[in-house]
C-alpha angles and dihedrals in degrees: 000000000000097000116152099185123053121206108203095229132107083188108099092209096060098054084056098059104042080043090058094046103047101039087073102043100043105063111238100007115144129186092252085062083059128074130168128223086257100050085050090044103242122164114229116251127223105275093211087155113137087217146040083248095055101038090045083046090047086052095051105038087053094053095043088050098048094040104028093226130114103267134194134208152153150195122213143171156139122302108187113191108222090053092067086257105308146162074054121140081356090064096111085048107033087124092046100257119102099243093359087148103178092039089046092047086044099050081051100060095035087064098039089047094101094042114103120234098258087054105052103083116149143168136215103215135185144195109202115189136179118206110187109207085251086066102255118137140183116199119199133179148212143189134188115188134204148093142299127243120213100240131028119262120179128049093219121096120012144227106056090347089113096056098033130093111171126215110300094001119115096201135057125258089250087055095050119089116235098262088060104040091045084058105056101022132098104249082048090064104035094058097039086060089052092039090097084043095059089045084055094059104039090041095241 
């Protein structure tokens, strides 16, 4: 494998979608040049951060270490409002099983059924973050705001997609194609700010 960037994820949607969103904002950059924490075979190190920023930095640093090439990561999830900002950082584990999408997006609405509609705001926020294998880093981060509906509609994206419409939009994340979603959501805008960070590095 001749990669000469690292994404710190062992989830297959996810390097899709940072993939979509850097090739075209780093300048000759082509998916062989791109390899995940699974294809290099990276373990996945314990993500205790208090924080999207320092769970996204703890995945990074340990890929760049282990592999000695820049990597990039990130850590997301679902603030609600009402809820003083969780899931949060437990977003992947808010059932109590790390990616356990449908009991995750259940547990959600079980506990926002009684919450009326103008009090179910919401945001999808990232921290995306580069670590180059010298110790340098570069953190960026992105928020889509919005509500959330009280039962999934779309089949597209994945995690809390289905339950989520963000601010002006008229469909959920999960009805949205790539191409759309990629340009209003979180991880969309926090990749696209480290985007000139990444062509730095590779020299793009």
């Amino acid at each position: 494998m001749t990669a000469r960037l690292a994404i710190a994820t062992h989830n297959a949607h996810k390097v899709g979608e940072i993939w979509a969103i850097l090739a075209p904002a780093v300048p000759g950059l082509t998916r062989e040049d791109v390899a995940s924490a699974k294809e290099l075979g990276a373990p996945s190190p314990v993500e205790d951060g208090t924080s999207f920023a320092e769970n996204a930095l703890i995945k990074a640093r340990a890929l760049a270490a282990s592999t000695g090439l820049p990597a990039i990561a990130d850590d997301s999830g679902i603030a609600v409002d009402v809820m003083g900002g969780a899931p949060g950082i437990f977003s992947a584990l808010w059932s109590g099983r790390h990616g356990a999408d449908q009991e995750n997006l259940d547990l959600l609405l079980a506990q926002m059924a009684d919450i009326p509609d103008e009090h179910r705001a919401a945001s999808f926020v990232c921290a995306a973050v580069l670590v180059m294998p010298d110790g340098r880093e570069v953190v960026c981060e992105g928020r889509q705001p919005g509500r959330l509906l009280r039962a999934p509609q779309g089949d597209h994206g994945f995690g809390y997609d289905p339950i989520f419409v963000g601010e002006g939009q008229t469909l959920s994340n999960a009805e949205l194609d790539a191409d759309a979603k990629n340009a209003v959501s979180h991880r969309g805008a926090a990749f696209r700010a480290l985007a000139p960070e990444v062509a730095k590095v590779l020299g793009s």
